[in-house]
N, C-alpha and C positions, 0 to 999 in steps of 0.2 A: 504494500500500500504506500504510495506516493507520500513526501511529507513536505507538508510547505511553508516556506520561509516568506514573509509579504512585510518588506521595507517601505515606510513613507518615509519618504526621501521630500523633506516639503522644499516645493520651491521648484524643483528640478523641472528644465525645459529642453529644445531643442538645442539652444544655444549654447546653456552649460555643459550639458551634457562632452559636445564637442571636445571639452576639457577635462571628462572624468575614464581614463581608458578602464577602470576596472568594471563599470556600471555598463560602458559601452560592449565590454565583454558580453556582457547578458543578452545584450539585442543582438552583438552578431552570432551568437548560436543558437536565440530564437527568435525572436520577433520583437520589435520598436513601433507602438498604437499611440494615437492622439487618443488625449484621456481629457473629456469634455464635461468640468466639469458642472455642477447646478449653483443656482443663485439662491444665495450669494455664496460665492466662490472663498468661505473662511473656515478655520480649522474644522469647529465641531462638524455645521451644515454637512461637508463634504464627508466627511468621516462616517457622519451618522448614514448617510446616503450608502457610502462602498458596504456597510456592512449588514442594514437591510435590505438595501436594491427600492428604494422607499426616498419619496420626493419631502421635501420639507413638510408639503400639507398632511404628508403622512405619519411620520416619524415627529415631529413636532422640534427639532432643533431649529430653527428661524437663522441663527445666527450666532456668534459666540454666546450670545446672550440676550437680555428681552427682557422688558417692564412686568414684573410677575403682580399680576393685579389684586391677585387674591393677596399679596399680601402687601402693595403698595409698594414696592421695592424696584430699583434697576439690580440688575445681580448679572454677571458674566461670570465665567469659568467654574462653573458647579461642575461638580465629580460626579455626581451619582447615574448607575447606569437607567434607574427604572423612567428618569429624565425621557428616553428614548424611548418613542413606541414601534412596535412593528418584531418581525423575525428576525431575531441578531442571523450572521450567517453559523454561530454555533448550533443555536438553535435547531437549524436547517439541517445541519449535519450528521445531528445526531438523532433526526427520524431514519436515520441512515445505517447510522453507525454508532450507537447508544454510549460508546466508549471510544469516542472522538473526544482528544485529549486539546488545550487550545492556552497558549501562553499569549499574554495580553502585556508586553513592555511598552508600557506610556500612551497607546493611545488614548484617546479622550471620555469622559463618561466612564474610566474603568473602575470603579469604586460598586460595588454590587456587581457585577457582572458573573455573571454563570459561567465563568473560567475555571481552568484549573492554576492558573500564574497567573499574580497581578503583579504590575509594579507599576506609583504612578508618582511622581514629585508631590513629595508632603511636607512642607514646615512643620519647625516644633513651636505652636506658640504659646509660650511661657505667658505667666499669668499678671508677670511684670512690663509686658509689654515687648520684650527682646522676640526676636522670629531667626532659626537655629535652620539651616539646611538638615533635610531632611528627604526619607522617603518614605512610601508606604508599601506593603506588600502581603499579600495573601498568597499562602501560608505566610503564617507571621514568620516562621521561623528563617524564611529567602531573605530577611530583612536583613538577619546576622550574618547570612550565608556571603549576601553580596558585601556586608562595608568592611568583613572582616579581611575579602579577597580583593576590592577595588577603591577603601575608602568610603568615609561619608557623602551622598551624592551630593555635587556642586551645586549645588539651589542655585548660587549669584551668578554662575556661568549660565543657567537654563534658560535667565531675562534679565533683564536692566541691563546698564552703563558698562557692564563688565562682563557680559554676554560672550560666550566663544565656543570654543570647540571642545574645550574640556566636556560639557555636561553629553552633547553627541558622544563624544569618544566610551563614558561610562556608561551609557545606554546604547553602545553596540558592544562591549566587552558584558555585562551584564546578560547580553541573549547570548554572546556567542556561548557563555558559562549552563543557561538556560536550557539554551538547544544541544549542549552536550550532555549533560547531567539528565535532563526528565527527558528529552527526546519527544516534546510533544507534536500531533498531526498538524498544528496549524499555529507557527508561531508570527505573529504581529509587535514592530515593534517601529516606532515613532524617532525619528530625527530631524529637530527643525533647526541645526547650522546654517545653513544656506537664509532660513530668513531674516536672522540680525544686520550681515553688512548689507544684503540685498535692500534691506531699508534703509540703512544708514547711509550708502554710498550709491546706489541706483543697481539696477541690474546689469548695467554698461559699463560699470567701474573696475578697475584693478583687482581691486578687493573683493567684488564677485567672483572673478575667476581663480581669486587665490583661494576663496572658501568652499568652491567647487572640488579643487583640488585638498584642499581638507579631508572632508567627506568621504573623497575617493580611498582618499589613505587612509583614514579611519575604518571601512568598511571592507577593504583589501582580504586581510587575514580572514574576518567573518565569512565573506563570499568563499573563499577557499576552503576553509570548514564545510559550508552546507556544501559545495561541491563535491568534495571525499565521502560523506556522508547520505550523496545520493539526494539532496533535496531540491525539488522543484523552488528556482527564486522570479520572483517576483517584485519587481520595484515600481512602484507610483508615487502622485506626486496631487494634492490636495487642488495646487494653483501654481500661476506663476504670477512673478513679481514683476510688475512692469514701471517705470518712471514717474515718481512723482513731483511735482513742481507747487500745486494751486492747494491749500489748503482754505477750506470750506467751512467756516465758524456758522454752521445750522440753528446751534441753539442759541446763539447770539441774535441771527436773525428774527427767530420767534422772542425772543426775550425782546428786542425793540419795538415788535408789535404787539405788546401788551399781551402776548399770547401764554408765555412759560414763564412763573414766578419762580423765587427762591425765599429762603428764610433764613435770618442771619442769627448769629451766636457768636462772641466774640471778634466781632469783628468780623468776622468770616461768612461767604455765603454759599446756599448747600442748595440744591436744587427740591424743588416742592415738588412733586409729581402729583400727590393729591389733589391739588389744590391749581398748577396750570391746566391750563385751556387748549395748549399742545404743548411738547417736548421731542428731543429724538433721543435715542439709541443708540449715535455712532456706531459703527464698527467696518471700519478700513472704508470700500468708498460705494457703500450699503448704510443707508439711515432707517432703523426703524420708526417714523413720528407715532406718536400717541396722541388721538384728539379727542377729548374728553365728551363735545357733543357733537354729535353728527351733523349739526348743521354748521358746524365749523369749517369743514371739509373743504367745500368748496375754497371757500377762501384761503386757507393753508396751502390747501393744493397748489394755487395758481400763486402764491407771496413764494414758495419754493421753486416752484418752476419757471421764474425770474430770473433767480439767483444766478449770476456766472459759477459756472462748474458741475451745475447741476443740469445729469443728463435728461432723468427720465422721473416723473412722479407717479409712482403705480398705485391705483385706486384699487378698487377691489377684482375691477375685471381684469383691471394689470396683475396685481399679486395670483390669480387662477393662472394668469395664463404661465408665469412664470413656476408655477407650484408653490405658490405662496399664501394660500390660501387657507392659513389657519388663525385660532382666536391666540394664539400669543406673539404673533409677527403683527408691526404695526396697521394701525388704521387707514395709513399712507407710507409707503416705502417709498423713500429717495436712493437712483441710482447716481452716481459721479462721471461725469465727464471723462474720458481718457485724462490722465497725470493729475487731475483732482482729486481728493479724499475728504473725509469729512472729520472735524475735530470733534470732542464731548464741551468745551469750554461753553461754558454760559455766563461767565461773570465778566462785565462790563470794565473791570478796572483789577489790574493785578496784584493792587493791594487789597483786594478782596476776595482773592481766593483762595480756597479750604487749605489748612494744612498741609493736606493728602495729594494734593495737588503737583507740589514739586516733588514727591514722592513714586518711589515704585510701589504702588498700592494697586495692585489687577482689582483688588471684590471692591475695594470703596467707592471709585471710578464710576460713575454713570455713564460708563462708555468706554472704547481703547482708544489708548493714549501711548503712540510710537514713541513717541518724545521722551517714556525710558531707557530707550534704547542709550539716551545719548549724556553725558556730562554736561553740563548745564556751559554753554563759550561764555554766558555773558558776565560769570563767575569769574574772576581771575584766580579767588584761592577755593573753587568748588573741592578739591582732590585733599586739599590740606585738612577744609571743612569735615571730608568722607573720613579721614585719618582719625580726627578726633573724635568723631562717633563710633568708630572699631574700637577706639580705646577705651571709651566710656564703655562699649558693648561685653569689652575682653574682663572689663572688673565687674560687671554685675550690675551696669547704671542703666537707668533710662536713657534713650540716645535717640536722635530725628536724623536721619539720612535724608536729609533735604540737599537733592542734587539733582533733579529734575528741571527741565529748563521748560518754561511756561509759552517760551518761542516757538512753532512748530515748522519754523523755514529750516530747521535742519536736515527733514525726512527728506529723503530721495528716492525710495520705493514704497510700493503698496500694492492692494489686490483687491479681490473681492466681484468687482464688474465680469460679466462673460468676458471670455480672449477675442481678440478682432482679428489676432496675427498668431498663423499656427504654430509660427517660432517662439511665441510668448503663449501660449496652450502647454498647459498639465503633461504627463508621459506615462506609459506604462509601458516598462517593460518586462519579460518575461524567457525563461530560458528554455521552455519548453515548445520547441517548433510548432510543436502539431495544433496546436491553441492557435495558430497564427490569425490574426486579423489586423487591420489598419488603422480602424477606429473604437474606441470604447466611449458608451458613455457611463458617468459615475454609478446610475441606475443597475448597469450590467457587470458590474466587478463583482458583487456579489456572487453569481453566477456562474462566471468565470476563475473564481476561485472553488467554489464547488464542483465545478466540472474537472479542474488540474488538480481538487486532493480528494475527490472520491473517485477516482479513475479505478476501474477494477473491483468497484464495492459490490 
């Protein structure tokens, strides 16, 4: 029985590709597909799609994230798997094969998941406020198994200012340990390298092709392992990161027209969602707006689809036609322009915004906010600043890692919008000839992974 190794490889395109000879090894001994993926084109969306074959209106992932109204909240990056509705392809597998075994390193929503391997980036946060790299893993016992053989996982390499290859590098040494030791049918494991400088520097940059080649070497040895071992590989790719230039202050715009309130404390101001009239969702160059009465609509609709940058404003017959069509994706979805994205900021003056703000804060955020990626330029002693918060951190003190830059003309990639250019379109590849096709859409991976590891059942 066939066993399968399936790398997201995020980011990966034609282009880089060119630069990764050990990845290109896989397509030249089977096949190289455009992998098309759904909108909006971000981590979870995409994810949750490969692995029920299941469109947003079905599965209910909208987006990294979404105004959860039952409880009044914006919330991105939740873990939990039951999040997702539909057939995992575990599921699937094991009307099959009741004892279809399925290691899960890092993809998204792994937290519940009916795996037999978890592993997924977990802080420790301490009750004093400190937050400790970390992971999580089921069996608990894979927790000791891995930090005792590879270290504590890099948390500050995985996001923020200090983002690289280290945290990739522990999450391909992690499966390769995974995939030797339990030997499970279908192993999934997650590496987003490629998207830090791809944002930070454009896709066009130096530094994309040096992180291409990163990657390549990082996953070198691994490829070689499942190859000795007989395993079917499979590499895709969520999206690709195309140029970005125009950043899009949405909620600024509704905040001028009286539209999205905030409420202040300390001096600080924190977005009302209650209580506005509309707000958006950010997330890369995909707005969820939320409009609280329907007779709002029109007017939103048409104050956003004004705006420079903004491509397309989908109402309800837009969100069906796109598969957008469920109650926790907004009331109006904003697409972006080519090389526009959309920011979460709503506060009018930057001496009024949240703490959390200049911070690397994913859950606080009403939205994604690229702009950790990067050390604050307008700082001249941000790094000195960062030092004496380690230090504070290293004795037991409360400490503010405030080094987030409030500016967002530093970003230079993004995603999210369908691809227009096939060179900047998603990839799958795959080492198994006989599967061979040209095209995939996200819908059929599902599928396509069933068919290369129940072969023979």
């Amino acid at each position: 029985m066939p066993r399968l190794l399936v790398l997201n490889v995020v980011g990966l395109t034609p282009r880089l590709l060119a630069h990764m000879p050990a990845l290109r090894r896989i397509a030249d001994s089977g096949f190289q597909a455009r992998l098309d993926p759904v909108l909006p084109a971000v981590t979870c969306s995409v994810q949750s799609t490969f692995l029920t074959g299941d469109l947003p209106r079905e599965h209910g992932i909208v987006g990294n994230g979404w105004y959860f109204r039952e409880l009044g909240e914006v919330l991105l990056w939740r873990q939990h798997n039951r999040l997702v509705a539909g057939e995992k392809i575990w599921e699937a597998a094991r009307r099959v094969r009741p004892d279809y075994t399925v290691a899960n390193m890092g993809w998204w929503y792994a937290m519940g998941a009916d795996v037999d391997w978890t592993l997924t980036p977990r802080p420790i946060y301490y009750s004093d406020g400190r937050k400790e790299p970390d992971c999580y893993t089921d069996p608990p016992e894979l927790h000791d198994e891995l930090t005792a053989r590879l270290g504590t996982f890099p948390l500050f390499h995985y996001w923020g200012p200090t983002a690289s290859i280290r945290s990739s590098q522990w999450i391909v040494d992690a499966t390769a340990y995974v995939l030797h030791r339990h030997r499970p049918d279908l192993t999934l494991a997650y590496l987003p390298h490629l998207d830090y400088d791809l944002q930070r520097h454009g896709p066009d940059a130096p530094e994309a092709i040096r992180a291409a080649r990163e990657i390549d070497t990082a996953l070198t040895p691994l490829l070689r392992r499942a190859a000795e071992s007989g395993c079917t590989v499979v590499v895709l790719s969520e999206y690709g990161i195309t140029r970005a230039s125009r950043p899009v202050d949405v909620n600024r715009v509704l905040r001028r027209a009286s539209l999205l309130r905030v409420h202040t404390q300390d001096g600080m101001e924190y977005l009302d969602p209650w209580t506005s009239r509309a707000f958006a969702v950010a997330d890369h160059q995909i707005a969820h707006v939320y409009v609280r009465d329907p007779a709002d609509r029109p007017r939103v609709a048409a104050l956003l689809a004004e705006q420079p940058g903004v491509a397309e404003v989908l109402d309800a017959e837009g969100r069906r036609e796109y598969g957008l069509d469920h109650d926790r994706a907004g009331d109006l979805v904003v697409v972006a322009e080519p090389e526009a994205w959309f920011t979460y900021y709503y506060w009018l003056d930057d001496e009024r915004a949240p703490d959390f703000a200049r911070q690397v804060e994913i859950h606080r955020k009403p939205g994604y906010d690229p702009a950790e990626l990067f050390w604050d330029p307008a700082d001249r002693h941000v790094k000195l600043k960062a030092g004496v918060a380690l230090a504070r951190k290293r004795l037991g003190l409360r400490y503010r890692m405030a080094v987030v830059p409030l500016d967002p003309a530093p970003v230079r990639g993004t995603h999210g919008r369908l691809p227009t250019d096939a060179a900047d379109a998603p990839l799958l590849l795959c080492s198994d000839p006989t599967a061979k096709r040209d095209t995939v859409h996200a819908t059929q991976v599902k599928a396509l992974l069933l068919e290369l590891g129940l072969a023979n059942a």
